[in-house]
Each structure stands twice: as C-alpha cells, then as structure tokens.
Phi, psi and omega in degrees: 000144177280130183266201196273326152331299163269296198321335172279277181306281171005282187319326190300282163324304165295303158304330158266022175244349219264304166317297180302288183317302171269006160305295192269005189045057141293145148269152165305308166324286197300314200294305189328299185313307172285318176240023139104037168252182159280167160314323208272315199279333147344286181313303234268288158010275155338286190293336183073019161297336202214119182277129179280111197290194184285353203263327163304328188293271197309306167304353151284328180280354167280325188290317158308310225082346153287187173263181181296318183297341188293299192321324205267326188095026171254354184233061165266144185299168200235118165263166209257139212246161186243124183100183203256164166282156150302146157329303190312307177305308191317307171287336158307300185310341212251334161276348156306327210251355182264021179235201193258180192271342175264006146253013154292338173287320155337309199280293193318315199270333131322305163263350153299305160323289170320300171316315168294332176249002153284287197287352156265356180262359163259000000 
C-alpha cells in the first residue's frame, strides 16, 4: 500500500503523464501498448494508484522525449528573474521550503500541471 505521502506525489506525477499522454493525442491503450503495461496499469498509473517503476520512468520519458528528470520534477530550468521576488513570494518560497521534498515536489508538479494547461488553452 502507498502511504499518503506518496500516494500525493503519484497522484501528481500520474497527472502529468496524463498532461503528456493527451498532449501527444495518445490513448491509454496505445501508451500501454508503447511502453510493455497493461490499459489498467495506465489507468492505475494516471490515477496515482500505482507506483511507477524506474524502468516504466525511462520508457515514458522515451515515449514523450523527455528526460527522466523532467517526469519526475527533479531538472526543471531555474529561469533568470530580472528585479527581487515579492514579499509574497518570499513567504511562499519560505513555506515551501519548510515542507518535505515530496511535498515540495508536489507543490512543483502542481504547478508545473498548471502551466502546461495554461499554455494548451491558449
């Protein structure tokens, strides 16, 4: 069993494969199909249901094109900001950084999702 923690970070992860998958006008079938699961561990996958192994990790980040690191939240480009963060930001960055790494990654992936579907809706 996932314990809640991760069952969060999954869930996260599993949404941004989700992001990816329709992104690319894929089905669950065919991503099964492409990278050697079944349709349900797709599903299960997706729902964050299921934890992804590392060997399931590389075939998706082959079938996307991306790196591993991208799937995961661990190499996103750091952009180069011109002027100081807001106060506001600051106490965000300062509660971010007081939470554990899988909910910072969480938090990451939570807004990574958002960008990406700010930017297919324009």
């Amino acid at each position: 069993m996932i314990k809640q923690e991760s069952r969060t970070y999954f869930k996260a992860l599993g949404a941004y494969v989700t992001t990816l998958r329709k992104s690319r006008g894929m089905t669950q079938a065919e991503l099964a199909r492409a990278i050697g699961v079944s349709q349900q561990a797709v599903f299960a996958y997706e729902l964050g249901d299921r934890r992804i192994s590392v060997l399931v990790l590389a075939k998706l980040a082959n079938v996307f094109s991306t790196p591993v690191g991208d799937l995961v939240g661990l190499s996103k480009p750091v952009r180069e900001r011109k002027g100081r963060l807001s106060p506001r930001c600051m106490r965000h960055a300062e509660r971010l950084q007081a939470l554990s790494k899988t909910q910072q990654r969480f938090v990451v992936r939570i807004i990574d999702v958002l960008e990406t579907s700010n930017t297919t809706k324009h």
